[in-house]
Structures are given as C-alpha cells and as structure tokens.
C-alpha positions as CSV (number, residue, x, y, z in Angstrom):
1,X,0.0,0.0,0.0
2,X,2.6,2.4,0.9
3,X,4.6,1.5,-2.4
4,X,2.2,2.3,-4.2
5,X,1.1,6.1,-2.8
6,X,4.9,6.3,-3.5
7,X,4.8,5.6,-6.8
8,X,1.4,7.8,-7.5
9,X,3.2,10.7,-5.9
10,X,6.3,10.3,-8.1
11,X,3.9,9.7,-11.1
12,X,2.2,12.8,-10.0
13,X,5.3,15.0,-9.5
14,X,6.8,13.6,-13.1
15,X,3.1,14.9,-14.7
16,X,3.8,18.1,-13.2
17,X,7.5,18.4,-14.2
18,X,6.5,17.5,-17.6
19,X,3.8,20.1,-17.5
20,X,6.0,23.0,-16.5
21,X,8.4,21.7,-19.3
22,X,6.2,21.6,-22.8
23,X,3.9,24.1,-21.0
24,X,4.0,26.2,-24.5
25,X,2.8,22.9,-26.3
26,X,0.7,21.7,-24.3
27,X,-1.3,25.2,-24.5
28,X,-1.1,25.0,-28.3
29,X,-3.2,21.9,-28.1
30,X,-5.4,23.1,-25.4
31,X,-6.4,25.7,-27.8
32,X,-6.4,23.5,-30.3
33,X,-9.0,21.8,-28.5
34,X,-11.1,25.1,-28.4
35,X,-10.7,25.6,-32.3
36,X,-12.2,22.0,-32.8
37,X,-15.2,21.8,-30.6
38,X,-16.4,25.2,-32.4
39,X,-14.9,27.6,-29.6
40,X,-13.0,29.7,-31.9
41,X,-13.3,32.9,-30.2
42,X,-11.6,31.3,-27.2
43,X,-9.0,29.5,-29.2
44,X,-8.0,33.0,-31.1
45,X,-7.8,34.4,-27.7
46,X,-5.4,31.8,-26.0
47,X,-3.2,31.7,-29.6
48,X,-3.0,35.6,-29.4
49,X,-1.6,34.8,-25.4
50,X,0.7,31.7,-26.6
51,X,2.1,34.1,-29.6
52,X,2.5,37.0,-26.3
53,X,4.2,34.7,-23.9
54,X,6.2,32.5,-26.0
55,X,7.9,34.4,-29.0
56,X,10.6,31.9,-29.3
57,X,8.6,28.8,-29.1
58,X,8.4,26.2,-31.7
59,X,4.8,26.5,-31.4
60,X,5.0,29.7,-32.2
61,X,4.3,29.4,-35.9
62,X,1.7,27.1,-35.8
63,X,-0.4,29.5,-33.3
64,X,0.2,32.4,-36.1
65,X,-1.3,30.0,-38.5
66,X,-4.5,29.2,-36.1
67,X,-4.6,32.8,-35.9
68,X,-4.8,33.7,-39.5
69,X,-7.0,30.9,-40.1
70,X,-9.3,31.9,-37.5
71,X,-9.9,35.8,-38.3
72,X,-10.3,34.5,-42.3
C-alpha cells in the first residue's frame, strides 16, 4: 500500500515536471481543442496569449497559422 502512494506521488510530481516543461505545447493543443469543438473565439484568444508569452517557441508558428485561419 505504501509503495504504491509512493509511486502515485512520483507519477504525479513527473506529470507536473512535464507540464511546467512543454507548457507552450501543451497550450497550443489546449487551444487546439477550443478551435475543434467550435470555440474559436476562445482559441484565437489563447493563440493571441501563446504568440504573447512564448515568442521563441516552436509552437509559435503554428499558433500564427491558427490565428490567420481563425480571423479569415
């Protein structure tokens, strides 16, 4: 039993770790998201703050494409 809280709470600290680490992806496809289920205002709103926040990503480019997609 106590192995295996230890292993959740490693698990959980990697997830988190990870998280803080691709953070600019993982937005990207949280926005993404948005864009697909018909939320585009929302999605043009978080690629605007990706584009803001993270001018060197490499997910950069692909939110400028959402963008221009979006406001077409």
């Amino acid at each position: 039993m106590i192995a295996a809280i230890k292993r959740l709470i490693v698990f959980s600290c990697l997830l988190v770790v990870l998280a803080f680490v691709f953070r600019d992806g993982l937005l990207y496809y949280v926005w993404r998201w948005h864009e697909k289920t018909g939320e585009a205002k929302k999605a043009l709103s978080g690629y605007s703050e990706l584009i803001r926040k993270y001018p060197d990503s490499r997910w950069t480019k692909k939110a400028r494409e959402a963008v221009d997609r979006l406001k077409k």
